[in-house]
Structure formats: structure tokens, C-alpha cells
N, CA, C and O atoms as a DFTB+ gen file, in Angstrom:
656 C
 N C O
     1  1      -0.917      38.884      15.509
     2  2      -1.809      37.750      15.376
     3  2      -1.543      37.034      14.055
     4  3      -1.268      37.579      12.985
     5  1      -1.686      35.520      14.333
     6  2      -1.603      35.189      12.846
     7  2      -2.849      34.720      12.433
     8  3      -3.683      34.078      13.073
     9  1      -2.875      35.200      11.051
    10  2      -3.291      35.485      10.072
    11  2      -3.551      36.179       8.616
    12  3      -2.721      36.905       8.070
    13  1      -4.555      35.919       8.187
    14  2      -4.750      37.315       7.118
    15  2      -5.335      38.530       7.536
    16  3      -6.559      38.432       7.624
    17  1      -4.825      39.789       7.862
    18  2      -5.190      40.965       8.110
    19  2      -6.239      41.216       8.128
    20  3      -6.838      41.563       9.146
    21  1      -6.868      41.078       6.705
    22  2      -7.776      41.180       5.998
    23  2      -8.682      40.918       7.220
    24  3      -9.160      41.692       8.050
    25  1      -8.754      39.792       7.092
    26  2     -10.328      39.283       8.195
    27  2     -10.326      39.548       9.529
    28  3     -11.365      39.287      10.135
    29  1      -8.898      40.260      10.469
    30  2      -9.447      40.746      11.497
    31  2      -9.879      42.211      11.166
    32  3     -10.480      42.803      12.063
    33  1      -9.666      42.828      10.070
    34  2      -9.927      44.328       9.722
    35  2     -11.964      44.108       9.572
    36  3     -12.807      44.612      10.314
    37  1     -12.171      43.285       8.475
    38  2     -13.515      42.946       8.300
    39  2     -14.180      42.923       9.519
    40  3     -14.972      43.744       9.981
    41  1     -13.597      41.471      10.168
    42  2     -14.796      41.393      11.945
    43  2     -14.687      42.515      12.539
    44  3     -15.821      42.768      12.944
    45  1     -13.788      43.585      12.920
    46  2     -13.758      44.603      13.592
    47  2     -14.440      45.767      12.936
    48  3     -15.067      46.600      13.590
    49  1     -14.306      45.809      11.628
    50  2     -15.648      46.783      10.844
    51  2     -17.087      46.375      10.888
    52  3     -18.087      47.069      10.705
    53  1     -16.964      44.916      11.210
    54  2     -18.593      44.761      11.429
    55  2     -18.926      44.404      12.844
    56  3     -19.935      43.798      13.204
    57  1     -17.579      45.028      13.905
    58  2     -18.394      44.991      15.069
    59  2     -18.426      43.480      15.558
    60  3     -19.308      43.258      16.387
    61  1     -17.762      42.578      15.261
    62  2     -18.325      41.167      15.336
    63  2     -16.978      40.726      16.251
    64  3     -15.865      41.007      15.806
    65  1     -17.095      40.107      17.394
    66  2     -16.233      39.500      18.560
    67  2     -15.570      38.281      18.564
    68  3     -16.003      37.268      19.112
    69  1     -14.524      38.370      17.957
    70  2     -13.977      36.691      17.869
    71  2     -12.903      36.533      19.396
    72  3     -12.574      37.454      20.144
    73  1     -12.587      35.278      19.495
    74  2     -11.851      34.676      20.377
    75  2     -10.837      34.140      19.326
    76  3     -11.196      33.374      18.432
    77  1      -9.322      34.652      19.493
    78  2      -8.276      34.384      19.085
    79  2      -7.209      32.607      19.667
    80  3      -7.022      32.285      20.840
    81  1      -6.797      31.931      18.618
    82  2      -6.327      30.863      19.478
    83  2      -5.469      30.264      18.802
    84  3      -5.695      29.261      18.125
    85  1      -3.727      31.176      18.997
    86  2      -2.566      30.070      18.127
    87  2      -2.514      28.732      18.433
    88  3      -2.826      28.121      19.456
    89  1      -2.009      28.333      17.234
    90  2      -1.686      26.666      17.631
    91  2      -0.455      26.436      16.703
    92  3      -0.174      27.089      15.698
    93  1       0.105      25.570      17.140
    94  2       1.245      24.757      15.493
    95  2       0.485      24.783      14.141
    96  3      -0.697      25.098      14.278
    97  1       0.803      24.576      13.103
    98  2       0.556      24.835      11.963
    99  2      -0.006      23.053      12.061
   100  3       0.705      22.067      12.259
   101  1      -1.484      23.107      11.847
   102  2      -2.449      21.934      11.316
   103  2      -3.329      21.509       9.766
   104  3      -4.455      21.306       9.311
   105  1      -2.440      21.540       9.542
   106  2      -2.927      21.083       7.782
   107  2      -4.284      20.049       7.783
   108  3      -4.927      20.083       6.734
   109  1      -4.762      19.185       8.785
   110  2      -5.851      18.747       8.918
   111  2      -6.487      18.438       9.810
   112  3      -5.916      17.992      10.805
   113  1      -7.832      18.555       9.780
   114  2      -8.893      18.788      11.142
   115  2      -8.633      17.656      12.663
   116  3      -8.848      17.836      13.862
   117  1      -8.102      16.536      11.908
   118  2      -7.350      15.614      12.678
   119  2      -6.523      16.291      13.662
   120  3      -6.723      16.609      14.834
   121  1      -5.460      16.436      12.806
   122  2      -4.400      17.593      14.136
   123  2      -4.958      18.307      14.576
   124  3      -4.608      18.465      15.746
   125  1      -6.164      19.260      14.121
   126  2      -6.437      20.656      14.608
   127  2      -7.228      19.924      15.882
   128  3      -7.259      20.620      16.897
   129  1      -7.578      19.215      15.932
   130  2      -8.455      18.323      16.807
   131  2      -7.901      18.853      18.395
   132  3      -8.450      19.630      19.177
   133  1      -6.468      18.030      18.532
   134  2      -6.142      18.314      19.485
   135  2      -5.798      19.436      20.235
   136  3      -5.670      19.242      21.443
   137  1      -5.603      20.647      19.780
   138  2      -5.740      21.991      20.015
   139  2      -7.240      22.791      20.152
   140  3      -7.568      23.733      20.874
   141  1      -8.021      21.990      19.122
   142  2      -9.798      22.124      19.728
   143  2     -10.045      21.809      21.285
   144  3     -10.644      22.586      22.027
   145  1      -9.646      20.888      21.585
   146  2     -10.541      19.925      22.657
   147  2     -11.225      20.823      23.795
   148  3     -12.353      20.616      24.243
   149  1      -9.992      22.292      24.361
   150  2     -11.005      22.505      25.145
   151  2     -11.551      24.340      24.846
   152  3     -11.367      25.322      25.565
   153  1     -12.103      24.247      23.788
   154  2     -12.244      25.177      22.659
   155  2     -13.962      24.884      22.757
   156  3     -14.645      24.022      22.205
   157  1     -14.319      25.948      23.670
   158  2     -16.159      25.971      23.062
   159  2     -16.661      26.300      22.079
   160  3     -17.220      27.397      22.086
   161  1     -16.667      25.643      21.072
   162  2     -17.417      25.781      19.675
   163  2     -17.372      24.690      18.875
   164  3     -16.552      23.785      19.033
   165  1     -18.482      24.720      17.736
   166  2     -17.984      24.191      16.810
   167  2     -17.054      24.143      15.939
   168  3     -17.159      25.082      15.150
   169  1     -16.174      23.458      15.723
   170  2     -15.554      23.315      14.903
   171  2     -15.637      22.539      13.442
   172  3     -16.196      21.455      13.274
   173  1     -14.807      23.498      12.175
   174  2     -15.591      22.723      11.030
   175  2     -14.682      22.223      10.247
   176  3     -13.635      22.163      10.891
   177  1     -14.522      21.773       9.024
   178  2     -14.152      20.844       7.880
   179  2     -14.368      21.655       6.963
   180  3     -15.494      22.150       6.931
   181  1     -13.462      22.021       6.017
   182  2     -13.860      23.178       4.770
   183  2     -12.944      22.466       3.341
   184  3     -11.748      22.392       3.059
   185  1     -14.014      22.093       2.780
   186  2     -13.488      22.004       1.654
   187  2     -14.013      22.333       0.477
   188  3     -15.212      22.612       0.501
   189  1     -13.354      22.390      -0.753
   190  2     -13.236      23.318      -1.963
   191  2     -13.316      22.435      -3.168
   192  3     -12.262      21.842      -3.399
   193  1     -14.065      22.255      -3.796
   194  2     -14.723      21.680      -5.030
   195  2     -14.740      22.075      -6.284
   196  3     -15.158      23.222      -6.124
   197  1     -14.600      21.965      -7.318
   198  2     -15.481      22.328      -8.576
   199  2     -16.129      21.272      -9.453
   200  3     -15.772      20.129      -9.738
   201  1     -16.973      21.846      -9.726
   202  2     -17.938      20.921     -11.071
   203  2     -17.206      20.531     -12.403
   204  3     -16.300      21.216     -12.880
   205  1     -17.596      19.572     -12.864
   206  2     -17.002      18.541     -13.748
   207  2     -16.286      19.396     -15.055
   208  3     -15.411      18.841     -15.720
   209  1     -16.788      20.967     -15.402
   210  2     -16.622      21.304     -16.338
   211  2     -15.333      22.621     -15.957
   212  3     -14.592      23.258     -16.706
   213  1     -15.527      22.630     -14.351
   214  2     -14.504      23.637     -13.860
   215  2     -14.729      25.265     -13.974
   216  3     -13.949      26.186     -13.732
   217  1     -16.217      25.267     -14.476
   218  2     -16.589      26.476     -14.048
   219  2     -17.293      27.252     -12.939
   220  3     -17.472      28.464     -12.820
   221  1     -17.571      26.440     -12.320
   222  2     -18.355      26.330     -10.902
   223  2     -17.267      25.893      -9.770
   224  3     -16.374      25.100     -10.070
   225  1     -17.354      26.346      -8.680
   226  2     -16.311      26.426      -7.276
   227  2     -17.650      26.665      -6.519
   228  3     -18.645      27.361      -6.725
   229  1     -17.003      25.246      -4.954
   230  2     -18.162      25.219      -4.193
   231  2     -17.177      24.952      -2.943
   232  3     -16.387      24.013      -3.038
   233  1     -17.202      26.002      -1.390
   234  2     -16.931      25.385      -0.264
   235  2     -17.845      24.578       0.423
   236  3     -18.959      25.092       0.530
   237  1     -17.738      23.691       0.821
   238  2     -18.741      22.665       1.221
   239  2     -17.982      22.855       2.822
   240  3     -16.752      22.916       2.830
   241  1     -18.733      22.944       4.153
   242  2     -18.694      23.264       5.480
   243  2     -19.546      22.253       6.210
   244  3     -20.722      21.962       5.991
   245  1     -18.876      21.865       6.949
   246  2     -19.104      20.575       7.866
   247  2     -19.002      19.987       9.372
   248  3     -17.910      19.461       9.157
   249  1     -19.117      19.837       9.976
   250  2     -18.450      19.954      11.905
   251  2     -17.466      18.790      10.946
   252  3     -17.630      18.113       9.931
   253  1     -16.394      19.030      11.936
   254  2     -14.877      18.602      11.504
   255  2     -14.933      16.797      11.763
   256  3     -14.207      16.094      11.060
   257  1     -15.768      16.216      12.725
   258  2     -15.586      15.026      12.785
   259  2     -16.241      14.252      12.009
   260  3     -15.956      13.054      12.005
   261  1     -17.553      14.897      10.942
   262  2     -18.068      14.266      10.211
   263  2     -17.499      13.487       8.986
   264  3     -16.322      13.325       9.307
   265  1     -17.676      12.910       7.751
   266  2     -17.200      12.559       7.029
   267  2     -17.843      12.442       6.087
   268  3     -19.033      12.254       6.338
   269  1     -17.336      12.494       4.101
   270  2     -18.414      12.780       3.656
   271  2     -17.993      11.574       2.466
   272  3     -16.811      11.232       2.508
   273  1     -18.589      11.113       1.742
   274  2     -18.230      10.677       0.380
   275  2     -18.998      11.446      -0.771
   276  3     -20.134      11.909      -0.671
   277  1     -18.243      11.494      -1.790
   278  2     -18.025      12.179      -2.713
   279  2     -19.304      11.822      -3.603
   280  3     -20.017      12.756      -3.970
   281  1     -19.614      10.557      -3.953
   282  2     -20.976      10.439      -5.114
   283  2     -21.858      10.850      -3.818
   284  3     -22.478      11.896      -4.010
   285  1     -22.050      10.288      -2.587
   286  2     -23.253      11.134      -1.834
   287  2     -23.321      12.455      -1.801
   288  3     -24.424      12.947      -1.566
   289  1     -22.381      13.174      -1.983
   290  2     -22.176      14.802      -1.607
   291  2     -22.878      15.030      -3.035
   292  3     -23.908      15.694      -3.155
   293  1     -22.258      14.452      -4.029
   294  2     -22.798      15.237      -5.512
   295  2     -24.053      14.827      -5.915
   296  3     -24.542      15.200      -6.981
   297  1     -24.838      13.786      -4.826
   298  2     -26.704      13.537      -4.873
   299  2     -26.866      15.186      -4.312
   300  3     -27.143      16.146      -5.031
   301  1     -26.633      15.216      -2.959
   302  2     -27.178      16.083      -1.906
   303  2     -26.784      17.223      -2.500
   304  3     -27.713      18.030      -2.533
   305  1     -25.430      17.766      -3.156
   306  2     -25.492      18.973      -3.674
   307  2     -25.978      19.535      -5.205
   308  3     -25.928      20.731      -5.492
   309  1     -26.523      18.340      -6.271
   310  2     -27.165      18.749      -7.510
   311  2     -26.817      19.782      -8.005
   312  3     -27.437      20.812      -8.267
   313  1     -24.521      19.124      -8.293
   314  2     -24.435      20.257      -9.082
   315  2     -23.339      18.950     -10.318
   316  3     -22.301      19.251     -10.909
   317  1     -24.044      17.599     -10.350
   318  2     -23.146      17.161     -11.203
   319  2     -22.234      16.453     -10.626
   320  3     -22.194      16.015      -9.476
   321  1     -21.393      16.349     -11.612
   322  2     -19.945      15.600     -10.969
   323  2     -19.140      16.925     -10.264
   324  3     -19.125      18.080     -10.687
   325  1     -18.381      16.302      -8.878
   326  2     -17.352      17.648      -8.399
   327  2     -16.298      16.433      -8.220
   328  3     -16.404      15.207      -8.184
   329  1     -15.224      17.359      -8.126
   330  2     -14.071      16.668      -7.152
   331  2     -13.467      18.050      -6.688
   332  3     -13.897      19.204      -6.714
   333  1     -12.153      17.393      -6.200
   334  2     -11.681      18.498      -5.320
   335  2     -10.880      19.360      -6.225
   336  3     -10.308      18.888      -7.208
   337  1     -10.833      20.579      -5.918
   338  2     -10.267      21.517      -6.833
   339  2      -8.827      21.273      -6.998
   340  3      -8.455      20.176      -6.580
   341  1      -7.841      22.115      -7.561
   342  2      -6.610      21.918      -7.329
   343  2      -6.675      23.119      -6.621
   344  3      -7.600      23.917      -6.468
   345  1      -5.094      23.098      -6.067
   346  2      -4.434      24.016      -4.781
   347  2      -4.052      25.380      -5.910
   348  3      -3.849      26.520      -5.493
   349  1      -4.008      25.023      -7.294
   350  2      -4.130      26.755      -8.074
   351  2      -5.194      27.012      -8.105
   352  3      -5.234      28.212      -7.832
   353  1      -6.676      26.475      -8.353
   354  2      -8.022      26.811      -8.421
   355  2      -8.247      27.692      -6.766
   356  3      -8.776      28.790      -6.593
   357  1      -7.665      26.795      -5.755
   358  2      -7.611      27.175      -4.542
   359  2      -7.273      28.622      -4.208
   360  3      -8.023      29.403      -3.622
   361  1      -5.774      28.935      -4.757
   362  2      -4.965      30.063      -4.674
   363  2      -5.798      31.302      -5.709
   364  3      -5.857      32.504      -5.452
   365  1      -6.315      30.696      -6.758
   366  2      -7.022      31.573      -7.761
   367  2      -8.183      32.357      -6.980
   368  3      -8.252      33.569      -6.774
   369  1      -8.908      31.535      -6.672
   370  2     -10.146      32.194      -6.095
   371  2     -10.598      33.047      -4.741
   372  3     -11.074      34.124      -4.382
   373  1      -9.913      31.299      -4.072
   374  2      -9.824      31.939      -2.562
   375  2      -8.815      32.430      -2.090
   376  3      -8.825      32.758      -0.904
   377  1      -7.779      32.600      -2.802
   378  2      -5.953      33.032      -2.143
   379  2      -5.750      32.588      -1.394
   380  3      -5.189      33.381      -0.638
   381  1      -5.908      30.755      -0.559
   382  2      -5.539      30.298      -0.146
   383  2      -4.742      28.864      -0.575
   384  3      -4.473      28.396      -1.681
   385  1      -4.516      28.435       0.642
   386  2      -3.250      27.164       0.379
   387  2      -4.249      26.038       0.813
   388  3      -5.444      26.225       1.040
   389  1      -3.543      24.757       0.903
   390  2      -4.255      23.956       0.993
   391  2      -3.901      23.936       3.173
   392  3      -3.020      24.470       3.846
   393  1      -5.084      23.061       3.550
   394  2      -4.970      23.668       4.974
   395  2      -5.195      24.491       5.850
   396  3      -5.440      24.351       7.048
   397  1      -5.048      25.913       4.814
   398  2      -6.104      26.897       5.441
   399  2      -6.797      27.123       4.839
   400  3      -6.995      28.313       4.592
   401  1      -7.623      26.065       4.212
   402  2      -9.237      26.772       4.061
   403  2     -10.601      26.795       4.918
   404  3     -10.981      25.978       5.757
   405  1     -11.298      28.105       4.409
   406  2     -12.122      28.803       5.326
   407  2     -12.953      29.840       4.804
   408  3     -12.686      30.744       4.012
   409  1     -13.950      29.559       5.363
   410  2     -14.762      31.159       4.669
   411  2     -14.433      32.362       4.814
   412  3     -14.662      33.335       4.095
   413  1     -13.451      32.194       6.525
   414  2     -12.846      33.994       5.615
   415  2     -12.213      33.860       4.618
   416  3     -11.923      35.027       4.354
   417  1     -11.658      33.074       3.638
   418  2     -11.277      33.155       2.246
   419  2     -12.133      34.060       1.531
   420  3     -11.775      34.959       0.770
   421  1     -13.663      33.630       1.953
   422  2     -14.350      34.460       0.891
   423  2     -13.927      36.127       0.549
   424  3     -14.170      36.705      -0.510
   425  1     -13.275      36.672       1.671
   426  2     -12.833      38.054       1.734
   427  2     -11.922      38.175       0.284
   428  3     -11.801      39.265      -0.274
   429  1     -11.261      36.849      -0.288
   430  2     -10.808      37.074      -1.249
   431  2     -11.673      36.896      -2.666
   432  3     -11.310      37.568      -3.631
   433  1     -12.372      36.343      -2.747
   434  2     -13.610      36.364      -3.775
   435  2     -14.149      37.628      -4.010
   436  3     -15.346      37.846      -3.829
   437  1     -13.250      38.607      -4.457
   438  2     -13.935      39.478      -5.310
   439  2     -15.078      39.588      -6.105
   440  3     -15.707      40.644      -6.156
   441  1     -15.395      38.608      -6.720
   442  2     -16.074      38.392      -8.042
   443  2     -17.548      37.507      -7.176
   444  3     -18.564      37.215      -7.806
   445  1     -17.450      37.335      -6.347
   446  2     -18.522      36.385      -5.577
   447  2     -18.912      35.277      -6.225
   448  3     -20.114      35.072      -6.391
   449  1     -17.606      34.071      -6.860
   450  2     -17.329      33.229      -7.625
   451  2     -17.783      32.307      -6.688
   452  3     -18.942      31.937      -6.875
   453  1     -17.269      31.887      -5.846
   454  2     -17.474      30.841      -4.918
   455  2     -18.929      30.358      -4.519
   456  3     -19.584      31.393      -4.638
   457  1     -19.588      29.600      -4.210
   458  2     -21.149      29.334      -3.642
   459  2     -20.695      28.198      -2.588
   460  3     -20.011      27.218      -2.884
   461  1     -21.201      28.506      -1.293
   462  2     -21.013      27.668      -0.035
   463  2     -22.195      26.727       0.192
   464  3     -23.398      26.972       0.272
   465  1     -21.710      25.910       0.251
   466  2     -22.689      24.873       1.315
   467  2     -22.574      24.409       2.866
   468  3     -21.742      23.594       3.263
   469  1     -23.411      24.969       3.573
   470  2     -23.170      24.358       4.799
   471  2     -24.110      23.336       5.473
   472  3     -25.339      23.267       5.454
   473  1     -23.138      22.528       6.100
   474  2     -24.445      21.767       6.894
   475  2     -25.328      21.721       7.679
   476  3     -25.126      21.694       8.893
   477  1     -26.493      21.704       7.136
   478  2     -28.001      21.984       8.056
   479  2     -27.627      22.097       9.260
   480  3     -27.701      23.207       9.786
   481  1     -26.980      20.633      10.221
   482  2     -26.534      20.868      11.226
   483  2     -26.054      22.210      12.457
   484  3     -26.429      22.566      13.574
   485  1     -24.815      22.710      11.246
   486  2     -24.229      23.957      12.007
   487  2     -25.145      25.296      12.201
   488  3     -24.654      26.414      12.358
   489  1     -26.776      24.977      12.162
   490  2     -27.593      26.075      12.522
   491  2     -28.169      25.764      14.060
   492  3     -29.052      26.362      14.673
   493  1     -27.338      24.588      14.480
   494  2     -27.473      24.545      15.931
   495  2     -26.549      24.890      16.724
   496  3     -26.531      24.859      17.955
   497  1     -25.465      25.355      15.700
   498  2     -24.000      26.002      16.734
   499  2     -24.233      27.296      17.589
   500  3     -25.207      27.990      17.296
   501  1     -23.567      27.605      18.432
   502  2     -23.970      28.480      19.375
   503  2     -22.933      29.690      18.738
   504  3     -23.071      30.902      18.573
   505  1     -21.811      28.711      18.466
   506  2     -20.422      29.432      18.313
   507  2     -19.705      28.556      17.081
   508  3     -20.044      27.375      17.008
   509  1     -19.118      28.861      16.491
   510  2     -17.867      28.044      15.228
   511  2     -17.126      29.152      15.189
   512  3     -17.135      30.376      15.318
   513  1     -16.286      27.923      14.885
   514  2     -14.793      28.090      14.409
   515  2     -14.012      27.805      13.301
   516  3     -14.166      26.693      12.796
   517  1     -13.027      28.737      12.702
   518  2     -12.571      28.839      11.497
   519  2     -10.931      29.095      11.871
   520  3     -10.503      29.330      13.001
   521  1     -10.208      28.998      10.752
   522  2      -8.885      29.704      10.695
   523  2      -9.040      30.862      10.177
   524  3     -10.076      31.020       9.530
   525  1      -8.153      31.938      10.281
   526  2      -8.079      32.858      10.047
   527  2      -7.333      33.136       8.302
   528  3      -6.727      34.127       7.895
   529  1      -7.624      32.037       7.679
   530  2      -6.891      31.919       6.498
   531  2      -5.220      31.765       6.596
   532  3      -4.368      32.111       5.778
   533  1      -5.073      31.117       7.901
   534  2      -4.028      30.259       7.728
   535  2      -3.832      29.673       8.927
   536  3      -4.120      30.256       9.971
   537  1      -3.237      28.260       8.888
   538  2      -3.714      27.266       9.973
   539  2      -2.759      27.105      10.943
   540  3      -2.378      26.020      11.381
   541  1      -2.202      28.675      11.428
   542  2      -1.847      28.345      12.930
   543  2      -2.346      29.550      14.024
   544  3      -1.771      30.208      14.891
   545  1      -3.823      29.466      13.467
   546  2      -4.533      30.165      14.443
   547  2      -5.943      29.693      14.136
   548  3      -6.412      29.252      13.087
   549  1      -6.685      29.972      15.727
   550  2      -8.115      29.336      14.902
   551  2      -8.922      30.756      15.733
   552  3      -8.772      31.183      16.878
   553  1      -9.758      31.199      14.665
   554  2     -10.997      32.168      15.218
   555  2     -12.246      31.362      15.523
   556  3     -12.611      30.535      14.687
   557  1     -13.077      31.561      16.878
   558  2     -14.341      31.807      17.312
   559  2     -15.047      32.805      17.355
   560  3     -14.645      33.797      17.962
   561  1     -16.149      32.792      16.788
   562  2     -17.001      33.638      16.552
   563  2     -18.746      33.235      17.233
   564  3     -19.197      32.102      17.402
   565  1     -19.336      34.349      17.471
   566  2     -20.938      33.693      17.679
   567  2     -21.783      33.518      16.314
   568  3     -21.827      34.391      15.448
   569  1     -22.388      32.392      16.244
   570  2     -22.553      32.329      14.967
   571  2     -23.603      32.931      14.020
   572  3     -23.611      33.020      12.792
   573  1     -24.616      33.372      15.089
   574  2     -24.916      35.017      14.217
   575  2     -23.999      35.633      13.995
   576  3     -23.909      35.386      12.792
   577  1     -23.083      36.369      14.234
   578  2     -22.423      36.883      14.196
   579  2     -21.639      36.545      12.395
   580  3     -21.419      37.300      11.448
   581  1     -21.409      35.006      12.614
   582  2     -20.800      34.934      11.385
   583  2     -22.033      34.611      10.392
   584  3     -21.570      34.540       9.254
   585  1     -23.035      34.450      10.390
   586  2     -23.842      35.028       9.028
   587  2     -24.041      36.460       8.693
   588  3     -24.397      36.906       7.602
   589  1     -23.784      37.073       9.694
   590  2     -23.622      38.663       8.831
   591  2     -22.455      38.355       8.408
   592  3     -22.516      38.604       7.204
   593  1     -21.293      37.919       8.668
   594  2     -20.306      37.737       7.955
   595  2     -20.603      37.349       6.546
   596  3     -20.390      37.975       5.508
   597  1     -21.170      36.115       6.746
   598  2     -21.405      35.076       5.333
   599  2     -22.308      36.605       4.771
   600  3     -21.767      36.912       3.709
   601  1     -23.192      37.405       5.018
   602  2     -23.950      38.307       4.274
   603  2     -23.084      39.454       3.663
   604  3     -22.946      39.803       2.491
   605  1     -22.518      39.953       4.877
   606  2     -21.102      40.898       4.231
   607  2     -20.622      40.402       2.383
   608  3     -20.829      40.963       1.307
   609  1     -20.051      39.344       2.693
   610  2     -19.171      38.638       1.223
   611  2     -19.923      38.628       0.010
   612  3     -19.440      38.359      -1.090
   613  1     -21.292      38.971       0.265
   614  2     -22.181      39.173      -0.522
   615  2     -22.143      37.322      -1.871
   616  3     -22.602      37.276      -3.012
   617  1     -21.612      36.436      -1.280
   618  2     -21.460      35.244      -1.475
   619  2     -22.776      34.625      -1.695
   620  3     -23.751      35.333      -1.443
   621  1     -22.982      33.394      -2.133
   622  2     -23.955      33.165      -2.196
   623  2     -23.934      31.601      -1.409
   624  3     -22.986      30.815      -1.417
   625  1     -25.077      31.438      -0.835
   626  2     -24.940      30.199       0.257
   627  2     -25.923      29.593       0.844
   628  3     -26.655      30.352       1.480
   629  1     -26.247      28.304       0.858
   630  2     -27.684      27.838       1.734
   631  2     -27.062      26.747       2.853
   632  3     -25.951      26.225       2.938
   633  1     -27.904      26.672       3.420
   634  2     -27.870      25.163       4.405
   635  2     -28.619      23.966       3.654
   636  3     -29.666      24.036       3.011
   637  1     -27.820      22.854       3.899
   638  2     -28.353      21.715       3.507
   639  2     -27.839      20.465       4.168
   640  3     -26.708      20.476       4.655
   641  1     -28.736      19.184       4.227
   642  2     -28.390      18.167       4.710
   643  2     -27.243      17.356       4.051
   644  3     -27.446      16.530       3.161
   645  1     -26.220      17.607       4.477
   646  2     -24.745      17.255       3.956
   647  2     -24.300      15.733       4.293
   648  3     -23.316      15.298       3.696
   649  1     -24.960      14.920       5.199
   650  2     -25.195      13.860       5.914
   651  2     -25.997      13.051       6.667
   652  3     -26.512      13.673       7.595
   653  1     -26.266      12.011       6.621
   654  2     -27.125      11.187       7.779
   655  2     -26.654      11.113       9.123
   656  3     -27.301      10.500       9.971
């Protein structure tokens, strides 16, 4: 299977049932699009932030067709100025690349550095979907299922209105 080991070892220690699904290598939700279409779940948008001073790292989680701008995100998330991290901040924290990011990254957050935001929204998903920490496979999961996940990482994380 591709991926990071790591996170099919995790879901299978916690008992948790994903649906496996190669695709070509999709660097953005655009492409991944077309390999979604007949894919029951949500699908999301993951991106990786830090605060103006670069001590703070934030994944911000989204259904994939939404769209966000940047001074609205940094009203709604009240953490300051962010922009997007670089792809070493990326590799530093989450040990990922750019493209496959994802909350199973968090498996690499040792330090429980990272703080997630997701959108209010995705507490109506039945099911979402992620990469497996690298983007030529996509995991489904039930999405209880993946907040014991998000609880596992011992991460820290709320829901919030990420959009109108």
C-alpha cells in the first residue's frame, strides 16, 4: 500500500476501518478531484500555517472545494498574522512534503507542536478522507472513527467556522 506505514500500523492498533484508494500522484485537491468523484466521503483541503513570529504551526482542514482567504482565516482563527509555512517547517514538524499534507502527519508530531483547525462544517461528514501522508493514495475513514484518531495524537484541536 502506499503510504506511510506508520498510519496504517496506528488505524489498525486502534481498531479503526479505512477504505484504501491508489491514484496518480495529486499534488492538489483540484487533481485529486477527479479520482474523488465516485468516492463516498468527504473530502478535504489541508493546509499548514505558522504565526507571524514562527513559533506557532497550525493545520487548518476544510472540504476540498471550499476556498479560503488569508486576512479572513486570520479574523476567524485569532492567532495574528499566519501565512503558509515553508516546505522545511513542513518536513520539520509534520515529515511531510508539500501535497501530502494531512493529519495523519500528526503521527509525526512528537512534541504535539502542531494545533488543528477544522471546519465546523466537517462535523456533518459521515465519512472523510485523507492521504495517507503521501498523495498517491487516499484513506476513508468513518469519522468517529477519525476523532479518536485526532484524540490518539494527543494534538490539540477545535472546530470552527472557517467560512460563510
Amino acid at each position: 500500500m502506499n503510504g506511510q506505514p506508520q498510519v496504517f500500523k496506528v488505524l489498525n492498533s486502534l481498531n479503526i476501518a479505512f477504505e484504501y484508494h491508489e491514484h496518480p500522484p495529486v499534488p492538489t485537491v483540484r487533481e485529486a478531484a477527479i479520482y474523488w468523484k465516485d468516492l463516498n466521503a468527504t473530502h478535504c483541503k489541508n493546509l499548514f500555517f505558522r504565526n507571524h513570529k514562527g513559533n506557532k504551526h497550525y493545520l487548518v482542514v476544510l472540504e476540498y472545494s471550499q476556498n479560503v482567504v488569508i486576512k479572513d482565516l486570520e479574523q476567524r482563527l485569532r492567532q495574528g498574522k499566519i501565512t503558509f509555512a515553508s516546505d522545511e517547517r513542513l518536513a520539520r514538524y509534520l515529515k511531510l512534503t508539500a501535497g501530502s499534507v494531512s493529519p495523519f502527519g500528526l503521527i509525526n508530531d512528537s512534541d504535539n507542536h502542531v494545533h488543528v483547525f477544522f471546519d465546523e462544517n466537517l462535523l456533518k461528514a459521515q465519512r472523510i478522507s485523507f492521504h495517507p501522508n503521501l498523495n498517491t493514495a487516499s484513506l476513508i475513514v468513518a469519522f468517529n472513527d477519525f476523532i479518536r484518531y485526532m484524540d490518539w495524537t494527543q494534538n490539540s484541536y477545535e472546530f470552527i467556522k472557517l467560512y460563510d
